[in-house]
Backbone bond lengths (Angstrom), bond angles and torsions (degrees), N, CA, C in turn:
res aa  C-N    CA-C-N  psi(-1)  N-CA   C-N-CA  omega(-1)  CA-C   N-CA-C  phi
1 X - - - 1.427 - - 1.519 108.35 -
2 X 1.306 110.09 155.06 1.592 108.86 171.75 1.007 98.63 -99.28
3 X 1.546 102.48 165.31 1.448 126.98 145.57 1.713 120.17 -169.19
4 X 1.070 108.38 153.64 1.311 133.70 -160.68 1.215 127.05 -103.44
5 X 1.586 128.36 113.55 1.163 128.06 -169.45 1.748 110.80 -74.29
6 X 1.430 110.41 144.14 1.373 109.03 -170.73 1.501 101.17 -146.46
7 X 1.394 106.42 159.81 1.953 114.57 178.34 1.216 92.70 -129.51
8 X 1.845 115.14 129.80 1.189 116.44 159.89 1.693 128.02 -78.51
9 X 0.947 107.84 -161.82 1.617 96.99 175.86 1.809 114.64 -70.71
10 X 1.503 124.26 -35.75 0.888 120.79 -161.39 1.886 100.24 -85.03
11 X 1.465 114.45 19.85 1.180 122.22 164.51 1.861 118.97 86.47
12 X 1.542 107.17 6.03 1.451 129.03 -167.50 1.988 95.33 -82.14
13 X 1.098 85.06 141.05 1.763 76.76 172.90 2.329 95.18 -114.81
14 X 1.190 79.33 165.72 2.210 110.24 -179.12 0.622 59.00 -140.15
15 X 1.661 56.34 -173.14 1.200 132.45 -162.98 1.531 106.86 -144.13
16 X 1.037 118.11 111.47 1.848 121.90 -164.71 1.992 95.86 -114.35
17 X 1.484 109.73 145.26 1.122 119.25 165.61 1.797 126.95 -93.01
18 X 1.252 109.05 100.94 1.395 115.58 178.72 1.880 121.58 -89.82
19 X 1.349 82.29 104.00 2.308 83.32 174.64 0.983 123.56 -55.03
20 X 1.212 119.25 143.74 1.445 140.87 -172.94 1.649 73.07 -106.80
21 X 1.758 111.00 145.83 1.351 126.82 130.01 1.455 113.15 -73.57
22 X 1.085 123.93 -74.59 1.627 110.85 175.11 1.446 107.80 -31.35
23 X 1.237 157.12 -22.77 1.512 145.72 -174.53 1.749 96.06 -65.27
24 X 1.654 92.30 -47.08 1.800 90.76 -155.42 1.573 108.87 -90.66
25 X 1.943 100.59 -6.86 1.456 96.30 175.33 1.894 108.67 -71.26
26 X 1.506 98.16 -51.88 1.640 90.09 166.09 1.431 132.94 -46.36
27 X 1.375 118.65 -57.09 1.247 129.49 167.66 1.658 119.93 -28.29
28 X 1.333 109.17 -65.42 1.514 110.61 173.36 1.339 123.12 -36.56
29 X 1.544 129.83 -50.22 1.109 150.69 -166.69 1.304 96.85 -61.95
30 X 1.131 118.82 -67.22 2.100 130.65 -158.77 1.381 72.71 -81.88
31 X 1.354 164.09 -18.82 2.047 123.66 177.42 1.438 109.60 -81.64
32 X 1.673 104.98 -44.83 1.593 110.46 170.54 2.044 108.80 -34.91
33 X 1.574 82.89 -76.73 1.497 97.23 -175.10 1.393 114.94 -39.92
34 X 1.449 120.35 -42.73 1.736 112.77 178.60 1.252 122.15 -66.44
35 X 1.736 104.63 -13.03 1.453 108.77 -169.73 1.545 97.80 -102.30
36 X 1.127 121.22 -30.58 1.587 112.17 137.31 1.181 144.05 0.77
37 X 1.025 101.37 -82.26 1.579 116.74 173.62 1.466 126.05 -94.62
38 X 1.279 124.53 -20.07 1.310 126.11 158.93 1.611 121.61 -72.21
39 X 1.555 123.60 -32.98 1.033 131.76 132.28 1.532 124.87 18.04
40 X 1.421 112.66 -84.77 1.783 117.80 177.06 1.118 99.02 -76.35
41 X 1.470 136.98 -34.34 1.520 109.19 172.74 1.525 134.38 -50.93
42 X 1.513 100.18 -26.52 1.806 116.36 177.15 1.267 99.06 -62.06
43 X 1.187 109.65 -62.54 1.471 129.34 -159.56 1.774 116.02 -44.71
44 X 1.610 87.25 -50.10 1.319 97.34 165.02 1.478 115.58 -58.20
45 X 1.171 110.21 -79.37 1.507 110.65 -165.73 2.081 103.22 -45.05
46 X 1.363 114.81 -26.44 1.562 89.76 177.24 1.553 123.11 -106.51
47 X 1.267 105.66 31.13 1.608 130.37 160.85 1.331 74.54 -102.08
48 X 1.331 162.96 -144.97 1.705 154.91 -29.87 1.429 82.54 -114.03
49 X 1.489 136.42 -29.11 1.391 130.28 177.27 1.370 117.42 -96.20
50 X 1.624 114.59 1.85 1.448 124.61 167.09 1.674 92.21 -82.00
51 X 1.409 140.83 -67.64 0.779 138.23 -133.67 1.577 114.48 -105.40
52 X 1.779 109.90 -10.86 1.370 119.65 151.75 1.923 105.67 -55.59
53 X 1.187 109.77 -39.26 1.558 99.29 -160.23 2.013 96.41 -80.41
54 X 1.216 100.84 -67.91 1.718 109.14 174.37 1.569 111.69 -33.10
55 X 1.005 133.75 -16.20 1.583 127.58 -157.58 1.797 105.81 -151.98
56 X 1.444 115.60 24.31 1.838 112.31 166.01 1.754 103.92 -16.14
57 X 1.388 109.16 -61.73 1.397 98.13 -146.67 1.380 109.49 -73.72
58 X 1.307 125.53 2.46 1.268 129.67 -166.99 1.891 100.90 -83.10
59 X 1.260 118.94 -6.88 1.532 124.99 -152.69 1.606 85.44 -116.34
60 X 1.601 99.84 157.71 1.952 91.96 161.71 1.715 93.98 -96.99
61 X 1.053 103.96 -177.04 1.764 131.24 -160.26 1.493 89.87 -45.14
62 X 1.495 92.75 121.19 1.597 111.24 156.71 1.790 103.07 63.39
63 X 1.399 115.96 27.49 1.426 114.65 -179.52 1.595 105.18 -96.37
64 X 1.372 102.06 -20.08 1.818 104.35 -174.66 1.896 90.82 -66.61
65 X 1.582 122.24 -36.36 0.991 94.50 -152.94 1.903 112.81 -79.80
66 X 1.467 86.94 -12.59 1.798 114.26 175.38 1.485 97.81 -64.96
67 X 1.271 133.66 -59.65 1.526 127.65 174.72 0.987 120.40 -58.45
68 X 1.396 132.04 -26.81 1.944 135.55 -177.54 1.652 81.05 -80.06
69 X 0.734 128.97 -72.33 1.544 127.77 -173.95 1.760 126.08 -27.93
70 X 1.124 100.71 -58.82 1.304 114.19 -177.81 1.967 101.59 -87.46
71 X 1.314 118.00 -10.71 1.478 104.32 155.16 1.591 109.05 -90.46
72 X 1.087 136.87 -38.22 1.244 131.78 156.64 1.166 126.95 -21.57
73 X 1.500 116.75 -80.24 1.561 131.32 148.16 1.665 107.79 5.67
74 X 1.711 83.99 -90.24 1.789 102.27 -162.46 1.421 99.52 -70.96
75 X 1.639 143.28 -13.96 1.281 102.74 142.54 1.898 150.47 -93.52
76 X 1.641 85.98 -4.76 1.369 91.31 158.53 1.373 133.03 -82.86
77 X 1.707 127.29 3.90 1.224 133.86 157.73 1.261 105.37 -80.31
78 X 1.546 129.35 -50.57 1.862 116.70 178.13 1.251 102.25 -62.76
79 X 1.743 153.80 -4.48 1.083 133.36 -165.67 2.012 96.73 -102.32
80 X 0.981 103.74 -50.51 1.829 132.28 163.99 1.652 99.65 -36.66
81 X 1.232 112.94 -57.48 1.973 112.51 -170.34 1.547 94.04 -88.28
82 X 1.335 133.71 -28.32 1.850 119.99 179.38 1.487 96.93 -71.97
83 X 1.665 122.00 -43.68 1.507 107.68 -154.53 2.002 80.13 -78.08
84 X 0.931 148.88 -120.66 1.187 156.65 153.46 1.610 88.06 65.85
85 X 1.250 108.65 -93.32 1.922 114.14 -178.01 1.443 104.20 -53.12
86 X 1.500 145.23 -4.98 0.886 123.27 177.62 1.750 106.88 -97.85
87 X 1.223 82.36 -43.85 2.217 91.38 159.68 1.804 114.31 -35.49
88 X 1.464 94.50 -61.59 1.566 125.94 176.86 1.708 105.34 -20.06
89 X 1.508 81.34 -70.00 1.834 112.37 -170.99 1.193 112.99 -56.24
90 X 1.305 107.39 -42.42 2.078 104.35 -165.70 1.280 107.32 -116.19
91 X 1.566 112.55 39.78 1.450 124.93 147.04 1.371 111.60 -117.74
């Protein structure tokens, strides 16, 4: 990122932040794209916790609650690593 040294009137010098368009032309591209691909990972994990709840008997004892779990999991880690890189990005 840039930034630019500056003196106000009372003779103090900053440090001021100046935008690049190119910063935010790159930037845009890689948030789309991360959300891209992290995307089917959600998806997944909230089909495996759609279908832990719709279908108990399909599991042996207490496995629906092992499958809601472990889709839970794997979609609250792709939601945790998109917000994270998206933090990442627009600083």
């Amino acid at each position: 990122m840039c930034y630019a040294i500056y003196m106000n009137e009372g003779g103090e010098y900053g440090l001021k932040f100046k935008p690049e368009l190119m910063l935010y032309v790159i930037k845009l591209p890689c948030a789309i794209a991360l959300h891209l691909v992290l995307y089917p990972q959600i998806d997944q994990g909230l089909r495996l916790m759609k279908f832990a709840n719709n279908s108990p008997d399909s599991f042996v004892t207490h496995g629906s609650y092992i499958a809601f779990l472990l889709g839970f999991i794997g979609m609250l880690t792709a939601v945790v690593a998109e917000t994270v890189n998206i933090y990442l990005l627009s600083n």
